[in-house]
Structures are given as C-alpha cells and as structure tokens.
PARO-771099 format. One line per 10 residues: number of its first residue (from 0); for each residue z, y, x of C-alpha. Coordinates in steps of 0.05 Angstrom, whole numbers. Layout:
BEGIN
NUM) Z:Y:X; ...
! end
This chain:
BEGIN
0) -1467:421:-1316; -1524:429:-1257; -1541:369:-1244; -1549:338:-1169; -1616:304:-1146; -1623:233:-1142; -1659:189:-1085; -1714:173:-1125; -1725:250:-1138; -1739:258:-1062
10) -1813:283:-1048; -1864:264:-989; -1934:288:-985; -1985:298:-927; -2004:364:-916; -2053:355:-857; -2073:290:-812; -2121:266:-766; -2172:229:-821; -2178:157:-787
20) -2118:151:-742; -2134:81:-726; -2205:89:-705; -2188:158:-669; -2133:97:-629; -2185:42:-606; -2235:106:-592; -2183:129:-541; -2182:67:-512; -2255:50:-502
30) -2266:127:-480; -2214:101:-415; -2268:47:-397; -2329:68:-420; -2388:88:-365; -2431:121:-421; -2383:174:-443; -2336:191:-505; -2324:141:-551; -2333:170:-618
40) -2289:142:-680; -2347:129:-710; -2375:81:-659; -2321:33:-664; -2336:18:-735; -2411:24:-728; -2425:-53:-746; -2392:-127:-745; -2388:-133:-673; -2358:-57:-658
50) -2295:-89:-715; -2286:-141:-680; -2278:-116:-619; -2250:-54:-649; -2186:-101:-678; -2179:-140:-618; -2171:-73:-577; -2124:-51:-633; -2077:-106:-630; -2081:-127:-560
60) -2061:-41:-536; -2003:-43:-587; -1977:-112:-563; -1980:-101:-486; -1946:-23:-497; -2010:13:-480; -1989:66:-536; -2014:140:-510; -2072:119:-557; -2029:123:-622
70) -2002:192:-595; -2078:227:-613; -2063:221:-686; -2015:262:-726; -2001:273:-795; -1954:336:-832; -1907:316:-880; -1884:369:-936; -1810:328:-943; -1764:350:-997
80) -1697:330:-1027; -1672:295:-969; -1600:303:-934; -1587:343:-883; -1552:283:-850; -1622:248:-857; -1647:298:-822; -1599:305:-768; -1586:223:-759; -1665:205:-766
90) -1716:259:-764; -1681:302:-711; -1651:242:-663; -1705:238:-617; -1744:280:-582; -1818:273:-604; -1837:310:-668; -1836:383:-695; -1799:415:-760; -1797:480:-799
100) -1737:473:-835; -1709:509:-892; -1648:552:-863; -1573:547:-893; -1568:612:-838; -1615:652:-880; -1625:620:-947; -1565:619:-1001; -1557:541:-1025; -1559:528:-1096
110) -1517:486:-1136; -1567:430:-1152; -1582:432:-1074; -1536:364:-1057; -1560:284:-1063; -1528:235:-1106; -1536:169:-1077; -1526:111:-1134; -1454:105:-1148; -1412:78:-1200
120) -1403:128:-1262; -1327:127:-1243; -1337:149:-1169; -1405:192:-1182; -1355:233:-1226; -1304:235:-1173; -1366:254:-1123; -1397:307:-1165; -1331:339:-1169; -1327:338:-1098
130) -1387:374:-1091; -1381:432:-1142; -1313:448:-1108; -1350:459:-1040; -1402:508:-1079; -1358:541:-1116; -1311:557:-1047; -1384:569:-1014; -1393:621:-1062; -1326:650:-1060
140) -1322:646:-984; -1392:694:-985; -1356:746:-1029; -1294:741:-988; -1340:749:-924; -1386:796:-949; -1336:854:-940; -1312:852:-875; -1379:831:-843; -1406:892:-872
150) -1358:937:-850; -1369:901:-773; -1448:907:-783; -1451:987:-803; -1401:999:-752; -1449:971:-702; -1511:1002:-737; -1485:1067:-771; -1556:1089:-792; -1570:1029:-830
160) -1506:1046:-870; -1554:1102:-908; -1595:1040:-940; -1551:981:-962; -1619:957:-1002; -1653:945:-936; -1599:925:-891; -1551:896:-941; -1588:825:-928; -1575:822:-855
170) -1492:817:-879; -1506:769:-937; -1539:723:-888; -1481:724:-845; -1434:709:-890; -1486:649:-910; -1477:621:-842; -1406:622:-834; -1391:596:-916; -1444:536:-904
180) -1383:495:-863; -1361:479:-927; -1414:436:-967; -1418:366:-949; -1481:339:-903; -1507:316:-960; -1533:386:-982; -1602:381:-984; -1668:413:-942; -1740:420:-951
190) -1784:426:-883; -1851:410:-853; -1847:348:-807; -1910:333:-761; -1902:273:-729; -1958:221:-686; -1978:162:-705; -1932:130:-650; -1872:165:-676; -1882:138:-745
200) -1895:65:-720; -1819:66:-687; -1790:103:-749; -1815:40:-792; -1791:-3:-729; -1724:30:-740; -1717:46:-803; -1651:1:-816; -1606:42:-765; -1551:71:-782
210) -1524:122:-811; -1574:137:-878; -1616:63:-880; -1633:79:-955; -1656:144:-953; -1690:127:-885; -1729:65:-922; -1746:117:-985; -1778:170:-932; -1812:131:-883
220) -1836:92:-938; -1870:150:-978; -1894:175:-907; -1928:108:-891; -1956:104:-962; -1993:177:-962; -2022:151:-885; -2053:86:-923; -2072:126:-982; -2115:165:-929
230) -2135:112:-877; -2124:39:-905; -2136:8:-830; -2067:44:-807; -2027:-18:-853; -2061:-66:-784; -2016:-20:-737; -1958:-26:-775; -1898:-69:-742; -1841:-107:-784
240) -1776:-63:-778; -1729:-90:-720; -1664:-134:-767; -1602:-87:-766; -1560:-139:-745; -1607:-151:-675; -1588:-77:-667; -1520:-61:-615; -1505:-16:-661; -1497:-59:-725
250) -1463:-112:-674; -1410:-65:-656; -1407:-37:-725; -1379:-110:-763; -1333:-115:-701; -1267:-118:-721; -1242:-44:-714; -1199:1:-759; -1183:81:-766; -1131:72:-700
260) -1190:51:-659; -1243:116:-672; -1169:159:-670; -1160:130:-603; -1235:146:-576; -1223:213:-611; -1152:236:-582; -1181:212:-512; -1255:251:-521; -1217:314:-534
270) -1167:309:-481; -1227:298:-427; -1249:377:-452; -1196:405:-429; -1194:466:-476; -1275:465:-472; -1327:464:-528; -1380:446:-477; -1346:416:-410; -1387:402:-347
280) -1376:333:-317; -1436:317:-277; -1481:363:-242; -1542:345:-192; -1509:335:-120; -1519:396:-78; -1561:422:-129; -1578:489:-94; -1614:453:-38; -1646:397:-87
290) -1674:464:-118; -1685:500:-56; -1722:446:-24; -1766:428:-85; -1790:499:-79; -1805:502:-3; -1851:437:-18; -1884:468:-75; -1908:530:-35; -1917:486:37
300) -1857:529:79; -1807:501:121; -1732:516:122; -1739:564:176; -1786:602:128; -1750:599:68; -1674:592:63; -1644:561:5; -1608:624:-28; -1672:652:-17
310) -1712:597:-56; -1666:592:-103; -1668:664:-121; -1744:665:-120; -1752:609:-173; -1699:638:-223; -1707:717:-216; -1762:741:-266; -1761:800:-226; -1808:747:-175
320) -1822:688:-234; -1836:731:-296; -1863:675:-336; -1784:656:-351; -1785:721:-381; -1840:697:-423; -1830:684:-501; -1893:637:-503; -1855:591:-458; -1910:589:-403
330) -1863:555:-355; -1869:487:-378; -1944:497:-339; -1921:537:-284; -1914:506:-223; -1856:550:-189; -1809:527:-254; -1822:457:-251; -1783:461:-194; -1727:461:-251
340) -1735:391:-266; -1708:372:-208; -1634:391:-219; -1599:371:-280; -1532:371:-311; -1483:341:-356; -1437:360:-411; -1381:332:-463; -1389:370:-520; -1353:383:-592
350) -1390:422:-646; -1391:424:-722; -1452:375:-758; -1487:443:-781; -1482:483:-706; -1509:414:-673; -1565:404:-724; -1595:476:-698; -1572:456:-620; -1610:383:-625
360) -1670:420:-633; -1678:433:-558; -1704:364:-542; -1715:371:-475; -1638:374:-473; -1616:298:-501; -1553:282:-517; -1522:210:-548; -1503:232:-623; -1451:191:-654
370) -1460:141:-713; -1418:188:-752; -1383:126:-789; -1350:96:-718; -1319:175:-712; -1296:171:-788; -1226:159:-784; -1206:188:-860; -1165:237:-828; -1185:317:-839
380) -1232:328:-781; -1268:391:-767; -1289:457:-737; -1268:521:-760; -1310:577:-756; -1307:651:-722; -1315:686:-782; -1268:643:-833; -1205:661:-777; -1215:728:-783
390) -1193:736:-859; -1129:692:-887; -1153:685:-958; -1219:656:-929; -1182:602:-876; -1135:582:-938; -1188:561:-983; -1237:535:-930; -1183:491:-902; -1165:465:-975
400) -1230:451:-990; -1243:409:-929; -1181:375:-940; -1200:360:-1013; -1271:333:-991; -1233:286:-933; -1188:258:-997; -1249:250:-1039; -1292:205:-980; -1226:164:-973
410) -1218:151:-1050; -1287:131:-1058; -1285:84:-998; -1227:62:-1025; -1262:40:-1086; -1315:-3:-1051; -1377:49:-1045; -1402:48:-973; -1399:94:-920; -1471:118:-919
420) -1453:144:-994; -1390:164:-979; -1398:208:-917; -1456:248:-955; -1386:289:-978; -1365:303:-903; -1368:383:-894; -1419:411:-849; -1349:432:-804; -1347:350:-778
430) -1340:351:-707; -1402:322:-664; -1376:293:-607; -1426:274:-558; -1455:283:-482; -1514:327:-474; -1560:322:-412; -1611:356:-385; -1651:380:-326; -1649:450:-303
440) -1716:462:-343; -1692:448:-408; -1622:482:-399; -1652:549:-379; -1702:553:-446; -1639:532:-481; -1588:572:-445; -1641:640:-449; -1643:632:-520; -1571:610:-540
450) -1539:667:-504; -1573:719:-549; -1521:745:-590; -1570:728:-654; -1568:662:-637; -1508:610:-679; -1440:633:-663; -1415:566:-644; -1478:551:-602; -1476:616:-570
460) -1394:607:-550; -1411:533:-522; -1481:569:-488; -1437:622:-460; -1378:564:-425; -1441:524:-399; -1467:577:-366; -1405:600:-329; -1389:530:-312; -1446:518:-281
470) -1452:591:-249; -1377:578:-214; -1395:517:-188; -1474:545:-159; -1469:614:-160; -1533:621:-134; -1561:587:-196; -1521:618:-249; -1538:696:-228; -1598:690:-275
480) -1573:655:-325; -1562:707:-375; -1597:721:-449; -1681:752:-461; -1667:820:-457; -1639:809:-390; -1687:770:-365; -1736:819:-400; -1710:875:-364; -1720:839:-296
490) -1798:821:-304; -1809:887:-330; -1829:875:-402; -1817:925:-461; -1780:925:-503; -1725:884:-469; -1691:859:-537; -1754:811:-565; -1725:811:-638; -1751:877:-662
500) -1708:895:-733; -1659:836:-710; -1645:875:-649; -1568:859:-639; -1543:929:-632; -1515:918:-568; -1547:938:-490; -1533:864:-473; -1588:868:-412; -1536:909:-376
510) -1476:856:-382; -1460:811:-326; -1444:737:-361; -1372:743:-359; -1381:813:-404; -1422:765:-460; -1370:769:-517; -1375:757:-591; -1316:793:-624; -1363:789:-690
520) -1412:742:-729
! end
C-alpha cells in the first residue's frame, strides 16, 4: 500500500539569501544618519566599538518598530511536503512574500501526495482509508471527465483534433482541475517561497495560530535554522512567539460554542449573498467623482476642464492609459493609475478551499479568511464544480466521496484526535467564506486577469458577478472592466489574446461583459 508522508518527512532548504541579513539591517540604519555616505555591512562589524554599537542599533530599531531595515534581506526557501492547508492558512495569509507553487490545475497528484499527521494506529487506519478513497474517485472522476471535455475542447479547436499527442494534454489538465475538489487539504505541494527577513521574524512571532500550529512550528523552524546555519547573528533578531492563548483567536476558540453556533453564522453568511458567489456590500461613496477628482489633481485641471465621465474614462480606457493593457504590470508606477487607489470596494464571498488558494494570491485584494475549525460544523459542506454537474456518474461519486470524507473527520474527532489533524481530510470543495476588500488598483489587475476565460472556473464566475455589480452600480467605471484581450485590443497591442498556444478559442475582445459566459471548463 503507498504509503502517505509524515511531518517529519517535510523538507526546507535555502536556495538563495542575502549572506549577513543582520549586518545588511544595522547598515540600513546607519546609512539613514550617516553624513559620510553608505554604510557598508562590513563597517558595522569592522572592530569592538562598530559591535557594540552595531547591537545596540540592532535591538533598539527592532524594539521601537523601526523595521524597513529587516525588509533589505530575503532568503528563498525550496519547501516540500507540506499541506496545502499550510499553505493556504500560513504562507499565503498575508500579503508580503512571493511563491511558485506546484499546480493541482496542471500537474496530476499522486497517491503518496497527502500528510499524515501522528495519529493513533486505530484512527491513522481510518484516515488513510479516507484518503485513498478521494484518489481513487480523483482518478476515476479524470477518466469520467476526460471524455466529454475533449469532445468540448476539439469542438472549439477542430484543427487540434488532427494531433491528440499534442493537444490531448490541454483536456487532461482540465479534467485535473475540476477532479482535484475531491482530495482533502491535506494533499500536499512543493514551491519556492522568498520571504524578508521581517516576514520571517512575525511567522516565528506567530507561529502558534491557528489552524496548522504543528506543521507551522516544523517549517518555520527548518526556515529559521537554514538562516542561522548561514548568518549566526540573525538568532539576536529573533523574538519569542506571541502565547496562543494571548491570541483573540485562541480566546474565542475555548469559548463555549458547539456545531449550532458556526451553523448559525453559516445559514446567516449565505442568506446575506443573496444567490451571489461574490456579493457587493460596500463600495467607495460617490466613487466616480472620488475617481474623477483624484485625476483632475493629478494632471492640475479644474472641473470646468475636465468633467468626471470624462476623467473617469481617461484613467480606465487603454485606448488613452495603455499601461493597463500592459502584462508587466507598469501601473503600479504610473501615475494616471494610482488614481485607482483611491476608490475601493467590498465583497462577501463563498468559494471552494482550492479556487480561494489561487484567488488569495492577489494580495493587494485582502480578505479575512476563516479559522476553518470555527466554520466546521461536521455537516457535508462544500462547492460543487462546473464540470462535475455536467455528467451524472461524475456528481454521484463526487458527492459520495465528500460525504464519506465529512463522516471520516467526524469519526476521528469523535475519537479524541484534534481538529488540526482531523480537518487535513476536508476536500478541497470546503466553502471559504470570507469578505474581500480592495481598492480599485488591486481589483482591476485582479478583475483583468480573472475574467480571461483561462483563468479558474470558479474564480472567473465570481470575477465575472463582481464586475457587473460594480459596473450597474458606476457604469462609468465598469465599461472597461473586461478581460486582456480586450483591453489589448484598446491600446493597440498584437496579438490581443496574450496566452499564445493557450489562446481560449474564443474572440472574447469583441464581447461586451454581460456576453462573458463559460458554458465549458
């Protein structure tokens, strides 16, 4: 029987830093004050009187908050073994830090590819079993899938029907993403993580939260261990972890509260939707003339110059700001599209664990992500996808193996193993309930890319309600707001579709936003 990998088989090694992060921190800081030029790292160490004054600037910058001078550092972690819930609760909750991230979209899981926490040998049996049922319906779901996807993709792409050995790929990864709702959370990843040496100080500060604390402590420990091993000064930086139970979190968390209670929150959170994924329930009062005004300022023109539609229009048409067209992202320098920060907006929002673990990458979008054991309510919670509706055989096995897994967490809990073990089981298909926030900035790089009709079917159907939520209520707003290729089309770059062999098929730069309709994967 394949055998499942263990805590202690997870792997951390640093594949690139800055060589003395801790001298690089106190060189920062002299460099702010100093009459004579850089500061080198070496200086600061240079003799008895440049350490002692080298620690004292050390402790008394961390102490008082002065920490832009830990940010110069960074180290790259090659990470593997680790839960995708790890990755989703810790690595991923926050906006400062960048991953490459081995894909369930694009790469078939193996059976071996789930963590076994410690568990007693009567309820690791019951987990294991647990597991192999969602591979084994994985793996049935793909060959289930694999037809009718493929008969959807040639129809779209005839030509490609003349090499199946090229093309046939493209409709096995398909049917990857829409099987992978199945395996538990606890399925695990490889990636690249590259972090500063700020961000790892508040991991360690934090590294008792909720909902993984074990395999949090195994990481960030192996991650603070390879940054000794390279610079043994870093261990005088490094802050005792904040007690759970000081956290509001853990407070609220030994309250006295049962199933009823999270049922309650959960029954009430989906009412407020009203039929949405994504609903919109705050938005940036009069947020065409916040917008419009932010521009006139920016190029020095009064009203009488300049009328808001006008403004408006000028800061979100590429046809007149091309650099939105741009796939470098050049707008986060550009002074036109700040003008984007100024307006922001608000959403409730429900999507699966495995759609919300690609959406949280946008982190200049935030949202509040649950503690997913105060949503746990041990009854079968989750979100089915596109694809599995569309063939009976598929929906009656997915939903039976969901169910199964739901029965599974509850025995287990049941017989005294905690709920960071036990949820490892829940299926990538849990709902995410949360509230996302953003300014207009960070919803339009979002929105641009979501609405591509590559881009994660769930995302792309919550994208595609945000955006016409927001374009009913500021029209002038939303009449941009539409995928690449459009915008593509508008600043006059070739070709319009950016994704070259992905290329969707479809002459999407020619749809108005209500027209933006997946009836496929």
């Amino acid at each position: 029987m394949t055998e499942l990998r263990s805590l202690d088989q997870i792997e951390v090694k640093l594949a690139g830093a800055i060589q003395t992060p801790y001298e690089l921190a106190v060189a920062t800081a002299r460099t702010c004050y100093s009459g004579k030029g850089i500061i080198w790292p070496d200086d600061v160490s240079a003799n008895e009187k440049s350490i002692a004054l080298r620690d004292r600037i050390a402790s008394s910058t961390l102490e008082a908050g002065h920490l832009t001078t830990r940010q110069h550092a960074s180290f790259v972690f090659a990470i593997s073994g680790v839960s995708r819930q790890f990755i989703w609760n810790f690595l991923h909750s926050h906006p400062y830090y960048n991953s490459e991230q081995v894909s369930q979209r694009y790469v078939r899981v193996k059976p071996d590819n789930f963590l076994l926490p410690p568990l007693p040998e009567s309820c690791a049996r019951i987990y294991k079993e647990c597991v192999f049922r969602q591979i084994a319906t994985y793996e049935r779901l793909i060959d289930l899938l694999r037809e009718p996807i493929s008969a959807d993709y040639y129809t779209r792409f005839p030509a490609r029907k003349k090499d199946p050995n090229r093309w046939g790929g493209n409709v096995d990864k398909r049917a990857f993403e829409v099987s992978r709702y199945v395996l538990g959370i606890g399925t695990t990843a490889y990636l690249y993580h590259t972090v500063s040496a700020l961000t790892l100080l508040r991991y360690n500060r934090l590294i008792q939260l909720f909902d993984t604390p074990m395999e949090q402590k195994i990481v960030v420990e192996k991650m603070l261990d390879a940054v000794r091993a390279l610079d043994p000064l870093f261990e005088k930086d490094i802050v005792d972890p904040v007690p759970l139970e000081q956290t509001l979190e853990a407070q609220h968390f030994h309250s006295i509260r049962g199933p009823e209670a999270s049922q309650r929150f959960i029954e009430e959170f989906d009412r407020s939707l009203e039929g949405h994924t994504s609903k919109l329930i705050h938005a940036t009062e009069n947020a065409e003339g916040v917008l419009a005004h932010s521009v006139r300022v920016m190029l020095g023109l009064a009203t009488s110059e300049l009328s808001n539609e006008a403004a408006v229009d000028l800061v979100l048409n590429p046809k007149t700001n091309p650099v939105l067209a741009d796939t470098l992202n050049p707008s986060v320098l550009d002074r036109a599209s700040q003008c984007l920060h100024h307006v922001s907006f608000t959403f409730h929002k429900k999507i699966s664990h495995t759609a919300d673990s690609q959406d949280q990458r946008h982190r200049t979008v935030l949202s509040s992500r649950p503690g997913l054991s105060l949503h746990y309510t041990g009854r079968p919670d989750f979100i089915t996808p596109f694809g599995i509706t569309q063939s009976p055989e598929a929906q009656e096995l997915y939903e039976k193996t969901i169910r199964n897994s739901f029965e599974t967490i509850n025995q287990v809990l049941d017989a005294g193993v905690s709920r960071e073990f036990a949820l490892y089981l829940l299926p990538n298909a849990f709902p995410i309930r949360m509230i996302s926030s953003g300014a207009l900035h960070g919803w339009h790089h979002k929105w641009k890319m979501r609405s591509c009709y590559n881009a994660q079917e769930e995302i792309f159907r919550a994208t595609i309600e945000e955006v016409r939520q927001v374009a009913t209520r500021f029209p002038v707003i939303g009449r941009h707001l539409k995928a690449p290729c459009y915008l593509r089309l508008q600043a006059g770059t070739k070709p319009f579709c950016p994704e070259g062999d992905k290329f969707c098929g479809l002459p999407v730069w020619k749809y108005t936003i209500d027209q933006y309709q997946r009836k496929s994967l």
